[in-house]
N, CA, C and O atoms as a GROMACS GRO file, in nm:
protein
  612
    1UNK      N    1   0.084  -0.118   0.000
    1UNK     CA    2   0.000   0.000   0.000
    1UNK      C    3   0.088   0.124   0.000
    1UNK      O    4   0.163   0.160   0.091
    2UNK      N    5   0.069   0.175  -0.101
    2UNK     CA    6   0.128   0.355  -0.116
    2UNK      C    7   0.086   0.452   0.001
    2UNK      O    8  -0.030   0.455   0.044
    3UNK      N    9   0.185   0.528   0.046
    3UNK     CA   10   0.154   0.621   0.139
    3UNK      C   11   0.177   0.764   0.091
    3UNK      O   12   0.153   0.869   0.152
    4UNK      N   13   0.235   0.743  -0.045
    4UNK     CA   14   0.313   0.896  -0.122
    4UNK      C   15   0.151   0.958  -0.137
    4UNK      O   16   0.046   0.899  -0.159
    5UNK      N   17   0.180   1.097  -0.117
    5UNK     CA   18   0.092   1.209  -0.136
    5UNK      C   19   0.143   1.306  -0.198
    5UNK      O   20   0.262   1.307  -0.228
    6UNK      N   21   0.038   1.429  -0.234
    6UNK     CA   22   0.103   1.516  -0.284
    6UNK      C   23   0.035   1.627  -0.190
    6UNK      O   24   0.026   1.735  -0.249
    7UNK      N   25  -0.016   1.629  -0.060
    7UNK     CA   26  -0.095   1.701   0.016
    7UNK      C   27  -0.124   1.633   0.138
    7UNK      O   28  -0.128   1.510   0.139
    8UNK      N   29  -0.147   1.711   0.257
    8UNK     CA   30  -0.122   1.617   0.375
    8UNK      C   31  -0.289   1.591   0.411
    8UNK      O   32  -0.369   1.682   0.387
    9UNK      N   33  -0.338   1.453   0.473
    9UNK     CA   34  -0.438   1.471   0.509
    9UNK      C   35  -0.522   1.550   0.552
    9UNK      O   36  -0.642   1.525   0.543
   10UNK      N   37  -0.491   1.624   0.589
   10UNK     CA   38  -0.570   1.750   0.723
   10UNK      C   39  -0.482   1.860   0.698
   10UNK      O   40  -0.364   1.848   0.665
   11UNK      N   41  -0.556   1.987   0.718
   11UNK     CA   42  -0.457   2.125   0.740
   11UNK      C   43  -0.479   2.122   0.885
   11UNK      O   44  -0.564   2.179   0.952
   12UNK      N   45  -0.363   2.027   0.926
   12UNK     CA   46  -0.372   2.007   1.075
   12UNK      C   47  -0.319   2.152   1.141
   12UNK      O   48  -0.367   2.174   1.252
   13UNK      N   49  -0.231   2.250   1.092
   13UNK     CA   50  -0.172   2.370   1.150
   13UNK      C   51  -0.302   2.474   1.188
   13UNK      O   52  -0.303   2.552   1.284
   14UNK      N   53  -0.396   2.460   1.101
   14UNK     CA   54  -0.485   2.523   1.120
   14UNK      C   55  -0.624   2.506   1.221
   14UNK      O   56  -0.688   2.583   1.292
   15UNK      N   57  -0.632   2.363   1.184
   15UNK     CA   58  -0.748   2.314   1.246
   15UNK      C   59  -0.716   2.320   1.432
   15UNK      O   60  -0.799   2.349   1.517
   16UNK      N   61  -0.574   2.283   1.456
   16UNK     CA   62  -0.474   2.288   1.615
   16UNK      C   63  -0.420   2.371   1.571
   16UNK      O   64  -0.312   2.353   1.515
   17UNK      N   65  -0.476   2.492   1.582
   17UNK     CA   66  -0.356   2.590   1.622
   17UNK      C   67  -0.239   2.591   1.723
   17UNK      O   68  -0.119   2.573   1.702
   18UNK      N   69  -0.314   2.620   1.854
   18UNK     CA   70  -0.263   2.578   1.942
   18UNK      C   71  -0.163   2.480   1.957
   18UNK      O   72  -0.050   2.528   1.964
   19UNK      N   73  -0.171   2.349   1.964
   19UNK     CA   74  -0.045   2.266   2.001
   19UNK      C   75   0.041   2.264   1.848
   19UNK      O   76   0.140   2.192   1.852
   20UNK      N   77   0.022   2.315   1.747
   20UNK     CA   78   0.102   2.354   1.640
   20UNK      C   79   0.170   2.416   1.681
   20UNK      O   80   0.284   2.372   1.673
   21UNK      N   81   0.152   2.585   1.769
   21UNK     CA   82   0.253   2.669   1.764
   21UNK      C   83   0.325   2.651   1.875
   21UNK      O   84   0.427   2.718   1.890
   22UNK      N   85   0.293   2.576   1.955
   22UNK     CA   86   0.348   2.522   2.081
   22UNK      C   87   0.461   2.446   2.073
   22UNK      O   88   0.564   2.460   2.139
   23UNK      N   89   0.428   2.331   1.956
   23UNK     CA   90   0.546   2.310   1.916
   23UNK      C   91   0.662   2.328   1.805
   23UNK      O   92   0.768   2.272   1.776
   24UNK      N   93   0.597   2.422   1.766
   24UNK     CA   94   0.708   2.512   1.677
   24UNK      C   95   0.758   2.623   1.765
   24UNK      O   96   0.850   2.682   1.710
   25UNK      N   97   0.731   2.664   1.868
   25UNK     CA   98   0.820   2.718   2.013
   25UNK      C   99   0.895   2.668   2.025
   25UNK      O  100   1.008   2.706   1.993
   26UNK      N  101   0.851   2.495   2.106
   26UNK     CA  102   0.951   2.430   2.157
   26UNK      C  103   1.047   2.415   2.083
   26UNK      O  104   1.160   2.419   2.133
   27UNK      N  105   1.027   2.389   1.916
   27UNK     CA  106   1.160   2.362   1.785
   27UNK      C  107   1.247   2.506   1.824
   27UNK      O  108   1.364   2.510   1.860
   28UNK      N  109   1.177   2.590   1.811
   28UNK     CA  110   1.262   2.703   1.872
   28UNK      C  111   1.349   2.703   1.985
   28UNK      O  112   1.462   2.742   1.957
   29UNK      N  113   1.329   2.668   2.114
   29UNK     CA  114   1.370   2.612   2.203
   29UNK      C  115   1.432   2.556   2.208
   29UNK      O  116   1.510   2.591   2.297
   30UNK      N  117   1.470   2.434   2.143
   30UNK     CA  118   1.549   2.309   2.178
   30UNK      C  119   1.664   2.350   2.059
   30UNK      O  120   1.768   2.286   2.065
   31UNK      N  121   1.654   2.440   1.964
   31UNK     CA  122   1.772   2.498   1.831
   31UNK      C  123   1.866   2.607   1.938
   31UNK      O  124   1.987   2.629   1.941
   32UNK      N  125   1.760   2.659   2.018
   32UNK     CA  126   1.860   2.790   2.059
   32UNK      C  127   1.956   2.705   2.181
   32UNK      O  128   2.050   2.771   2.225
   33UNK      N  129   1.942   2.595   2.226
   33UNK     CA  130   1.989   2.539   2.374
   33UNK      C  131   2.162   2.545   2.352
   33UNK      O  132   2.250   2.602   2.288
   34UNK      N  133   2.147   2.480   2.417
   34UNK     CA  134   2.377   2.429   2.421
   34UNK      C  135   2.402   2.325   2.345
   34UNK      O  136   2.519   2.288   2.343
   35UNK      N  137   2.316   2.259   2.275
   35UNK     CA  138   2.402   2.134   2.184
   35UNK      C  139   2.414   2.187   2.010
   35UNK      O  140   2.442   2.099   1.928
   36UNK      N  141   2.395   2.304   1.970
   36UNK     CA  142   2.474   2.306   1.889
   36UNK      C  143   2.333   2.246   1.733
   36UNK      O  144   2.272   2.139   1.736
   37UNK      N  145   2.324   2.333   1.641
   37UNK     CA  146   2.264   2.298   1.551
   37UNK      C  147   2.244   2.132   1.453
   37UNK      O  148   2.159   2.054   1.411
   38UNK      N  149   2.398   2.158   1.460
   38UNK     CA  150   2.454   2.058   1.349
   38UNK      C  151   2.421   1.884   1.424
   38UNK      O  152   2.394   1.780   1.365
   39UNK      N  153   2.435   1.906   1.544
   39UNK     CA  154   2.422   1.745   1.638
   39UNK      C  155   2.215   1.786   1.689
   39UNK      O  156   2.139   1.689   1.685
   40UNK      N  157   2.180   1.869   1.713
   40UNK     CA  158   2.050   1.861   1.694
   40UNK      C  159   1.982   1.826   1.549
   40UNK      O  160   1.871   1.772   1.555
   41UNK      N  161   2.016   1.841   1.467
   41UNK     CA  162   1.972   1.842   1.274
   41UNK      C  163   1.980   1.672   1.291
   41UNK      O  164   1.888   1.591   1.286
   42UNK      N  165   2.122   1.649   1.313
   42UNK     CA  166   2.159   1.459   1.321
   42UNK      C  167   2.056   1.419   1.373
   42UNK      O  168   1.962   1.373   1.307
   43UNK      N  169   2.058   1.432   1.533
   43UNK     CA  170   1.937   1.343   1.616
   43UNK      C  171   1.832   1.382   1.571
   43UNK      O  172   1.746   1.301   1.608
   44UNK      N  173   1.764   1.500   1.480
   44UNK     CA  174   1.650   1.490   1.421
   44UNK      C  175   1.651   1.409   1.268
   44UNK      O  176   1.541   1.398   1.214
   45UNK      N  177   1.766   1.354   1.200
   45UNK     CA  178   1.760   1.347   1.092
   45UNK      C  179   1.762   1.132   1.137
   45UNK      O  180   1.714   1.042   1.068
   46UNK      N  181   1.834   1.122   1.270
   46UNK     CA  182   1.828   0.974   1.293
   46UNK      C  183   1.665   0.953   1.311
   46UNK      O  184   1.594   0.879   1.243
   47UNK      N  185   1.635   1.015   1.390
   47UNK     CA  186   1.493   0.966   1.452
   47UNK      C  187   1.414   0.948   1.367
   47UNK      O  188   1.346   0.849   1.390
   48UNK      N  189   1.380   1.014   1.246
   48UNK     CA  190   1.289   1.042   1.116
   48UNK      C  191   1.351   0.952   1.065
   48UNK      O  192   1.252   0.878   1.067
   49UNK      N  193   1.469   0.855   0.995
   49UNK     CA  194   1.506   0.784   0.975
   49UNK      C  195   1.435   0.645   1.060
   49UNK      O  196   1.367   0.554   1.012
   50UNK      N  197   1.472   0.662   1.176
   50UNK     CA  198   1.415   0.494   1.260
   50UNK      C  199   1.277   0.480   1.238
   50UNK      O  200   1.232   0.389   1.167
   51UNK      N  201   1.167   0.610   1.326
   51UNK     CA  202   1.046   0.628   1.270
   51UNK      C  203   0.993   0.616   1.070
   51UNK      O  204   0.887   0.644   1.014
   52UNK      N  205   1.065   0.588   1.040
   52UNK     CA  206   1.041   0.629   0.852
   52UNK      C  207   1.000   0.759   0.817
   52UNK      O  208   0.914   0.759   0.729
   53UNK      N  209   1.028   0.852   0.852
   53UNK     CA  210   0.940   0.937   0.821
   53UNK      C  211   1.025   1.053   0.695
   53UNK      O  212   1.102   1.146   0.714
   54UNK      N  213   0.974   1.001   0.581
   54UNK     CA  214   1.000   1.052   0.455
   54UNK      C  215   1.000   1.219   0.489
   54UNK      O  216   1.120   1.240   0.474
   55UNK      N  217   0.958   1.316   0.517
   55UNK     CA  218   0.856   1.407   0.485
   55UNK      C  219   1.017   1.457   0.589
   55UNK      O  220   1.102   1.522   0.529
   56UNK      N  221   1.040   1.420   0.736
   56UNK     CA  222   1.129   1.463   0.776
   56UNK      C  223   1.329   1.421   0.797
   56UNK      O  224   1.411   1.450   0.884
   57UNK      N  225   1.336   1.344   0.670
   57UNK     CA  226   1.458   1.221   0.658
   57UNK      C  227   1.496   1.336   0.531
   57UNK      O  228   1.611   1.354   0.493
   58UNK      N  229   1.380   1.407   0.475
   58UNK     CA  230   1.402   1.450   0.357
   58UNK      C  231   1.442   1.642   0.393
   58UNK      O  232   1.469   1.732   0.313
   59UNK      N  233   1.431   1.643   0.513
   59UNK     CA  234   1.390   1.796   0.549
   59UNK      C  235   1.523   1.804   0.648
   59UNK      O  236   1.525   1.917   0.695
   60UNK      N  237   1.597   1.752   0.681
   60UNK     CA  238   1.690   1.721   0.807
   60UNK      C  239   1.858   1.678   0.708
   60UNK      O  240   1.976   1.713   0.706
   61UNK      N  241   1.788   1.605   0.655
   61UNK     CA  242   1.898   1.559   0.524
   61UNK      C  243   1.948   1.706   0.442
   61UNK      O  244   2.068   1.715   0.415
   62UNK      N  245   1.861   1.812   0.404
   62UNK     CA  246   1.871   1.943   0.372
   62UNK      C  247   1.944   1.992   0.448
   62UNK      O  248   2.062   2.024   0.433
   63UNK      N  249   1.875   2.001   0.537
   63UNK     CA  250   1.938   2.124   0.684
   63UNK      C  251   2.063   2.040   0.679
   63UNK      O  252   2.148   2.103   0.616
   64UNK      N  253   2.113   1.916   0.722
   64UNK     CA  254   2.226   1.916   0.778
   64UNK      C  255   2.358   1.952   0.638
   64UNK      O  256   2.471   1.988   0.673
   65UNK      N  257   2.328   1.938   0.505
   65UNK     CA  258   2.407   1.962   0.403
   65UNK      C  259   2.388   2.139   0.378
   65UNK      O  260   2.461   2.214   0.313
   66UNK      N  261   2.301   2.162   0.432
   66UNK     CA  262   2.298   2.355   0.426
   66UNK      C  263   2.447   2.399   0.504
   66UNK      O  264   2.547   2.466   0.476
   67UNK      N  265   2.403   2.327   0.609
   67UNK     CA  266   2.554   2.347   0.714
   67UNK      C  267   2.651   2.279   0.682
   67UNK      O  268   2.716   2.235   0.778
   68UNK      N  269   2.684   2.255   0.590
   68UNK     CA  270   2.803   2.184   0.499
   68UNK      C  271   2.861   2.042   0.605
   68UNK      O  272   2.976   2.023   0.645
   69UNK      N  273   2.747   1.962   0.628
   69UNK     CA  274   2.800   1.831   0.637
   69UNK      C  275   2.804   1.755   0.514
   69UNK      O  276   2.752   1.777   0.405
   70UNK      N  277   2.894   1.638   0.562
   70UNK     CA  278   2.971   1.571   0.474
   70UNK      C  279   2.836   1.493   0.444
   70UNK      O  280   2.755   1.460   0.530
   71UNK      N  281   2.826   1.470   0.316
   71UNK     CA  282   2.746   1.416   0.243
   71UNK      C  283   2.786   1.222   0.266
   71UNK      O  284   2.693   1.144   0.287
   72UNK      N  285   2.869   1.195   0.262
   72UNK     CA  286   2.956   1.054   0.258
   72UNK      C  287   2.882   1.058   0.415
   72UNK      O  288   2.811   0.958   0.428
   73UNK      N  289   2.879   1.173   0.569
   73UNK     CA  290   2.849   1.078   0.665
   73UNK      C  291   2.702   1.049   0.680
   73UNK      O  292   2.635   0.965   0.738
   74UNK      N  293   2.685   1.128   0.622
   74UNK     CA  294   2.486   1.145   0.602
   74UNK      C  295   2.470   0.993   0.517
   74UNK      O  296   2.378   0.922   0.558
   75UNK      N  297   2.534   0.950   0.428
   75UNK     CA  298   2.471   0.856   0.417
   75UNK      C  299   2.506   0.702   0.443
   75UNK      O  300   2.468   0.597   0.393
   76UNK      N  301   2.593   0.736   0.539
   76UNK     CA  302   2.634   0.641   0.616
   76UNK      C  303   2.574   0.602   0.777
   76UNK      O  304   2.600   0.504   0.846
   77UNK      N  305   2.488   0.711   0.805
   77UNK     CA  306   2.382   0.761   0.919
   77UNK      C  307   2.323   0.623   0.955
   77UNK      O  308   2.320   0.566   1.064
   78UNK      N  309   2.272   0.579   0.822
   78UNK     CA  310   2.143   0.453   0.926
   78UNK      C  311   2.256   0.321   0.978
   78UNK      O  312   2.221   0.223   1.044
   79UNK      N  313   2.404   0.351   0.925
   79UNK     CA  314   2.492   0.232   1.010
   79UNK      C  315   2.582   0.284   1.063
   79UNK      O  316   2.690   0.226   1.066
   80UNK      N  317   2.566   0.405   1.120
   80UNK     CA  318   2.671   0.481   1.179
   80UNK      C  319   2.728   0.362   1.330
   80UNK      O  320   2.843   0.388   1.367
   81UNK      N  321   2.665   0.255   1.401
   81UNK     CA  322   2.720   0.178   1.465
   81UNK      C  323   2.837   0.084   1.370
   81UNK      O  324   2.923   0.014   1.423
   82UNK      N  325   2.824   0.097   1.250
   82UNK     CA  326   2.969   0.028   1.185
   82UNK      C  327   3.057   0.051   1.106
   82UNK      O  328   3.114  -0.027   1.030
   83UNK      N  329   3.080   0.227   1.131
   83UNK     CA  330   3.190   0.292   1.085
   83UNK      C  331   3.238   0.453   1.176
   83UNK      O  332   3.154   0.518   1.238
   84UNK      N  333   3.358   0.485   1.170
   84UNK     CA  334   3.400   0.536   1.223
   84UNK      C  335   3.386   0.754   1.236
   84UNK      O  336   3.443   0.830   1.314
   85UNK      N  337   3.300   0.779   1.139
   85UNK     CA  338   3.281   0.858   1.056
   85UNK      C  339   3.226   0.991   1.194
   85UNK      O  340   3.232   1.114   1.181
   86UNK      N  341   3.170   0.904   1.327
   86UNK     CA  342   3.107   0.985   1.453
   86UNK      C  343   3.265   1.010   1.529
   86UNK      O  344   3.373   0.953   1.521
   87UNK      N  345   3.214   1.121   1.602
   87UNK     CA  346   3.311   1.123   1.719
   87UNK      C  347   3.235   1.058   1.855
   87UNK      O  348   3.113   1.040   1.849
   88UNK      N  349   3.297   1.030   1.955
   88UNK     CA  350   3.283   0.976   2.082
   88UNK      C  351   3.087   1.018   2.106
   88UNK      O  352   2.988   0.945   2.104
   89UNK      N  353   3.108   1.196   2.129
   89UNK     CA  354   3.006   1.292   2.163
   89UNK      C  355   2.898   1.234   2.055
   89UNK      O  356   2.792   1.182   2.091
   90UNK      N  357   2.934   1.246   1.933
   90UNK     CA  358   2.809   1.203   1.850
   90UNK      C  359   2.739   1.066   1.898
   90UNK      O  360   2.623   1.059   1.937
   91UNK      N  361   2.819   0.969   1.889
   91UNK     CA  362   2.799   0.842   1.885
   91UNK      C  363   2.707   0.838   2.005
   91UNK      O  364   2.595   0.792   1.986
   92UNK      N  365   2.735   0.874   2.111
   92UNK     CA  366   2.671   0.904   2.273
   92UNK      C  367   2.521   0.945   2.240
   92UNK      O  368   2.416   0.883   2.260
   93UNK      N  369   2.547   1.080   2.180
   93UNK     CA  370   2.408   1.103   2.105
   93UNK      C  371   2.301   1.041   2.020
   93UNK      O  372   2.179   1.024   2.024
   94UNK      N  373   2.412   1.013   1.934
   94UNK     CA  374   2.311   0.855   1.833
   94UNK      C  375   2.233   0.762   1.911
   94UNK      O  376   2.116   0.726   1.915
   95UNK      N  377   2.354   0.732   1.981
   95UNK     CA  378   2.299   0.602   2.091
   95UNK      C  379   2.136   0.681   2.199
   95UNK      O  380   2.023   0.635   2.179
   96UNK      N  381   2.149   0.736   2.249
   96UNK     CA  382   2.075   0.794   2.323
   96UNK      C  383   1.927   0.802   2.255
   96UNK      O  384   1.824   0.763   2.310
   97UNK      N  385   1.937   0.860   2.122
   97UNK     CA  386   1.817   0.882   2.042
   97UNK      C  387   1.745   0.768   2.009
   97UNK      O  388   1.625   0.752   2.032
   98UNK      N  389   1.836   0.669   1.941
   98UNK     CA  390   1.768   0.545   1.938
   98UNK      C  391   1.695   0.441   2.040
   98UNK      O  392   1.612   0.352   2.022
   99UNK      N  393   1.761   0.489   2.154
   99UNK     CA  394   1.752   0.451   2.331
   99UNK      C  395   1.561   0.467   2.315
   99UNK      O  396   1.470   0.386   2.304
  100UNK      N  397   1.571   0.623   2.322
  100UNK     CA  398   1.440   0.716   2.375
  100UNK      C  399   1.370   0.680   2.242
  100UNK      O  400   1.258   0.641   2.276
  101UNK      N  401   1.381   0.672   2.092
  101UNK     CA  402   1.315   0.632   1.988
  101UNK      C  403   1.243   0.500   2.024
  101UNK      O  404   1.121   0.507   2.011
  102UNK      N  405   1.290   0.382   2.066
  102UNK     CA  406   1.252   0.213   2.054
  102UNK      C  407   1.233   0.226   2.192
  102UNK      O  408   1.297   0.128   2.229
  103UNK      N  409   1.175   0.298   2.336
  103UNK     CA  410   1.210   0.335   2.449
  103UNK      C  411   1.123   0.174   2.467
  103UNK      O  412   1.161   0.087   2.545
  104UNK      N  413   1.010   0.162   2.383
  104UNK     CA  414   0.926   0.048   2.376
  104UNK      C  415   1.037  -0.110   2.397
  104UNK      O  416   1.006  -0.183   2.490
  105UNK      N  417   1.139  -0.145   2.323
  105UNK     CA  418   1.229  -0.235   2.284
  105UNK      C  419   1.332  -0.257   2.424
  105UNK      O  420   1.366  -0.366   2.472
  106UNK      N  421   1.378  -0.086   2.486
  106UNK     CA  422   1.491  -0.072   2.515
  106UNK      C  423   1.479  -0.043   2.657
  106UNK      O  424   1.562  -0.091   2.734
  107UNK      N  425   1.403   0.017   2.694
  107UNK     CA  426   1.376   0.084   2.805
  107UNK      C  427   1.513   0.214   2.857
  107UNK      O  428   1.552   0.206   2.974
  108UNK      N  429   1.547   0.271   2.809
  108UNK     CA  430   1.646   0.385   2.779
  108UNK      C  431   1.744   0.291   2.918
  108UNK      O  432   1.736   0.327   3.035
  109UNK      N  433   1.812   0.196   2.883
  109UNK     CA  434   1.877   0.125   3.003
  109UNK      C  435   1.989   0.218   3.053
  109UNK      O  436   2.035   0.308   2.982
  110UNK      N  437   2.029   0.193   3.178
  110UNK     CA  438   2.169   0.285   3.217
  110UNK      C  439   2.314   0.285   3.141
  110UNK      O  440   2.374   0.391   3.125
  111UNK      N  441   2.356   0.180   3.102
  111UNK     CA  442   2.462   0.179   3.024
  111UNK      C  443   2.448   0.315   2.898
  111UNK      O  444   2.540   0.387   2.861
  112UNK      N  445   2.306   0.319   2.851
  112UNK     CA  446   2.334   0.424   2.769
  112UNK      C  447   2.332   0.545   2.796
  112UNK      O  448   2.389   0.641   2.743
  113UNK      N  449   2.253   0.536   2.895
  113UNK     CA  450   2.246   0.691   3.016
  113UNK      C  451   2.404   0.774   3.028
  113UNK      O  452   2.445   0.888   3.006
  114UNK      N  453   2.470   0.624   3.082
  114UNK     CA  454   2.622   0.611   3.140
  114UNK      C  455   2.742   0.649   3.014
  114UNK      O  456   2.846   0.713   3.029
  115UNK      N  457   2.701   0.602   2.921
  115UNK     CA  458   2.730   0.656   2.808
  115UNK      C  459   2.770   0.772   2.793
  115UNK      O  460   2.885   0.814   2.774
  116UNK      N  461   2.606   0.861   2.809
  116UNK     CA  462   2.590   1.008   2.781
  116UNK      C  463   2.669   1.078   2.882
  116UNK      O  464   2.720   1.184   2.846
  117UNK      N  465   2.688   1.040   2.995
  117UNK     CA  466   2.768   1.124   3.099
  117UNK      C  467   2.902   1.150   3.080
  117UNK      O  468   2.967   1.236   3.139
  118UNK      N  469   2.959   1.036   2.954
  118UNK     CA  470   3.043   1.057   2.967
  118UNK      C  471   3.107   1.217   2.874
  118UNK      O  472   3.213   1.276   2.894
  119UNK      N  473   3.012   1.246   2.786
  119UNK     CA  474   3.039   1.357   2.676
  119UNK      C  475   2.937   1.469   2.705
  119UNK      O  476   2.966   1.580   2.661
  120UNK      N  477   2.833   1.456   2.764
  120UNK     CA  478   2.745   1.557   2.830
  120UNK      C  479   2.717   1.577   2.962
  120UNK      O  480   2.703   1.488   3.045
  121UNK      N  481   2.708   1.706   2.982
  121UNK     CA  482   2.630   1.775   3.125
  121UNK      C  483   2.525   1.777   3.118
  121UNK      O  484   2.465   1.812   3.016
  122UNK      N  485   2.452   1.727   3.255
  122UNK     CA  486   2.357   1.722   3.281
  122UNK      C  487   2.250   1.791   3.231
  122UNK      O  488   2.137   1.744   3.223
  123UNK      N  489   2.289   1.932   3.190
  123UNK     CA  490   2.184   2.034   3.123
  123UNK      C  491   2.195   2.000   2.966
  123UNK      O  492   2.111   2.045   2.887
  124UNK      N  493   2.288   1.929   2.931
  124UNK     CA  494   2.262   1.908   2.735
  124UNK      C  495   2.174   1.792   2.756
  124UNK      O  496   2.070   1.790   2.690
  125UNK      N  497   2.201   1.679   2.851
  125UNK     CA  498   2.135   1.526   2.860
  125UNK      C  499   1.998   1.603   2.878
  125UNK      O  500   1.923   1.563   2.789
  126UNK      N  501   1.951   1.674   2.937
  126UNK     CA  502   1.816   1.736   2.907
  126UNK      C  503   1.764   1.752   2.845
  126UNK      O  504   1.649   1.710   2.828
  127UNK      N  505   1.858   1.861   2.746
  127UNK     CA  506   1.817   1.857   2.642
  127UNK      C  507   1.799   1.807   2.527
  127UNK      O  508   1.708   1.826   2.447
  128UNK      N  509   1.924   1.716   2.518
  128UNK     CA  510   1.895   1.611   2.436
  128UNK      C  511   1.746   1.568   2.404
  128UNK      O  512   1.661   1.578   2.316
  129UNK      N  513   1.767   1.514   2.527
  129UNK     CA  514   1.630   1.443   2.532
  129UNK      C  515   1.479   1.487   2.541
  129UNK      O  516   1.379   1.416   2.538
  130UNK      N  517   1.490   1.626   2.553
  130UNK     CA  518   1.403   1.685   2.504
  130UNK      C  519   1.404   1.704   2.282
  130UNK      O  520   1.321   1.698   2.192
  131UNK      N  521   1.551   1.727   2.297
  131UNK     CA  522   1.538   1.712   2.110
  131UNK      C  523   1.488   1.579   2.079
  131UNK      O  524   1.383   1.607   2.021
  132UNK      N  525   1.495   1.460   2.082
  132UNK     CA  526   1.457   1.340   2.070
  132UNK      C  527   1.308   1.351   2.135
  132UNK      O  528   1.236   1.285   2.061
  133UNK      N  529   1.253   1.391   2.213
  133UNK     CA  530   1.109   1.372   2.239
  133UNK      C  531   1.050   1.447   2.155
  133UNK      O  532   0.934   1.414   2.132
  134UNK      N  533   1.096   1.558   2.088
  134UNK     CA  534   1.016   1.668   1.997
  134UNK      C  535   1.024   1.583   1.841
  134UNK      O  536   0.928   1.557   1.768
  135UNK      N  537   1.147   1.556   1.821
  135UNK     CA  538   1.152   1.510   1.648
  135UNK      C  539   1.099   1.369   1.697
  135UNK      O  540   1.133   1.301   1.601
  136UNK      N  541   1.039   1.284   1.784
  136UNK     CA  542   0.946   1.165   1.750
  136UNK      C  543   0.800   1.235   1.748
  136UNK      O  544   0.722   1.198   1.660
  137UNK      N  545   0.762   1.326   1.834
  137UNK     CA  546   0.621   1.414   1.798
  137UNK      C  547   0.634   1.459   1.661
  137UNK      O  548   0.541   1.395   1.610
  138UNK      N  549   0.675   1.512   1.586
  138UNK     CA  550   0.730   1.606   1.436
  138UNK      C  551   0.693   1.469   1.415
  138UNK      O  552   0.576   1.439   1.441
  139UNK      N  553   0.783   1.366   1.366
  139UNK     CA  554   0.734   1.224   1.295
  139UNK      C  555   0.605   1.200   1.326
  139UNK      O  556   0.537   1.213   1.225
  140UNK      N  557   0.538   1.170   1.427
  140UNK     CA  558   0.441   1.155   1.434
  140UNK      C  559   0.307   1.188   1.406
  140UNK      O  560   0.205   1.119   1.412
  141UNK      N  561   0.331   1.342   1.364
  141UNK     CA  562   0.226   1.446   1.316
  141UNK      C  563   0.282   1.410   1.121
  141UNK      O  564   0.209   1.431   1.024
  142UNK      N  565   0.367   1.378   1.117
  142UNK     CA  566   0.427   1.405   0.919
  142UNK      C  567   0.356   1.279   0.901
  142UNK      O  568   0.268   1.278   0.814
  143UNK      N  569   0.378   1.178   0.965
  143UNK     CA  570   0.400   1.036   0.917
  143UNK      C  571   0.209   1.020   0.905
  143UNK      O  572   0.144   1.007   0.802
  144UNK      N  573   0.168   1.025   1.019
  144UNK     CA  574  -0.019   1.034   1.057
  144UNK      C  575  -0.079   1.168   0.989
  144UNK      O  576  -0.200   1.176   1.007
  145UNK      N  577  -0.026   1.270   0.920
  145UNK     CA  578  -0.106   1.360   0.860
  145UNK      C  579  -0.008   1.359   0.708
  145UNK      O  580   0.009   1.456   0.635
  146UNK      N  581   0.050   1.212   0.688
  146UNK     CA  582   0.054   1.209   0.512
  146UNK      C  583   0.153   1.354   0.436
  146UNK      O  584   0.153   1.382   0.316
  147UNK      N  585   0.238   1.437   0.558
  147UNK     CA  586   0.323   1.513   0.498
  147UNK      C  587   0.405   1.470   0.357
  147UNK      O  588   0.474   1.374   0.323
  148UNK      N  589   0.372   1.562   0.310
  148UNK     CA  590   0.441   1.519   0.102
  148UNK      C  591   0.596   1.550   0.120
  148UNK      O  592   0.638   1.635   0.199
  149UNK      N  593   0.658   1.488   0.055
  149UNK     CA  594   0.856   1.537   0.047
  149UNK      C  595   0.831   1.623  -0.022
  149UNK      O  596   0.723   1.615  -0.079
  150UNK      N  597   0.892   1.707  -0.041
  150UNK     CA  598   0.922   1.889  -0.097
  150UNK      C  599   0.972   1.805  -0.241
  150UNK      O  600   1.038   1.702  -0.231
  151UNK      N  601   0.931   1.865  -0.382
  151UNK     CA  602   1.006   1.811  -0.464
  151UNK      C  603   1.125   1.871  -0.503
  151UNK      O  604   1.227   1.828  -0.557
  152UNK      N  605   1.071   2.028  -0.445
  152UNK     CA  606   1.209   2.095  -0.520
  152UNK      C  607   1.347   2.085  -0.365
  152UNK      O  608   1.338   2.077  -0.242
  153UNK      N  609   1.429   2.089  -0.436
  153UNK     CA  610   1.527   2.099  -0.345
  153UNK      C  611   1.562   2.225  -0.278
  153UNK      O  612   1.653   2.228  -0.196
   0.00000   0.00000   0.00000
């Protein structure tokens, strides 16, 4: 069964105002924090990746090549556990997202917690994980309201 559209089910922005702009705050919010654009864009560009979500794999994949990442690590992203291409900090991050993504599978266990301590303060592990709770909501609204991929680049 096809899921490609060319229009999203619902003009959900309109119909919810409200928790629309609420969370286009919080996107605001969690861009301006201490971790840095380029490792927020990633953990939004993994999560839309694990979730499938075309609409934002395709929108994150942009952003992170706007900011002149390497194209070679972007698409090495969905096996970034079997090449070397992350630093320590990233990898911590990766790990973490996928943790809180499958939280169902994984239960965010301590080793990966333990992980994160080792490359973040307590106030980024926050936030982190506030970036990872926002881009699985974003998937969740693209993926359930049939968001179309942008054709033009």
């Amino acid at each position: 069964m096809s899921t490609v559209t060319s229009s999203p089910r619902l003009p959900y922005p309109r119909l919810a105002p409200a928790p629309y702009k609420a969370l286009l705050e919080l996107s605001g919010v969690v861009k301006a924090g201490s971790l840095g654009k380029q490792l927020i864009d990633l953990i939004f560009l993994r999560v839309s990746q694990i979730n499938g979500c075309a609409y934002c794999v395709d929108l994150h994949w942009r952003d992170l090549i706007a900011l002149g990442e390497d194209p070679r690590r972007l698409n090495s992203l969905l096996a970034w556990h079997e090449n070397d291409f992350w630093t320590p900090r990233e990898r911590a991050a990766l790990l973490w997202a996928e943790s809180l993504t499958r939280v169902i599978e994984t239960h965010a266990p301590d080793t990966d917690f333990e992980t994160l301590k080792l490359h973040f303060s307590d106030t980024e592990i926050s936030e982190l994980t506030f970036v990872v709770a926002l881009m699985n909501s974003w998937n969740r609204i693209a993926i359930g309201m049939r968001m179309p991929v942008a054709k033009e680049a």
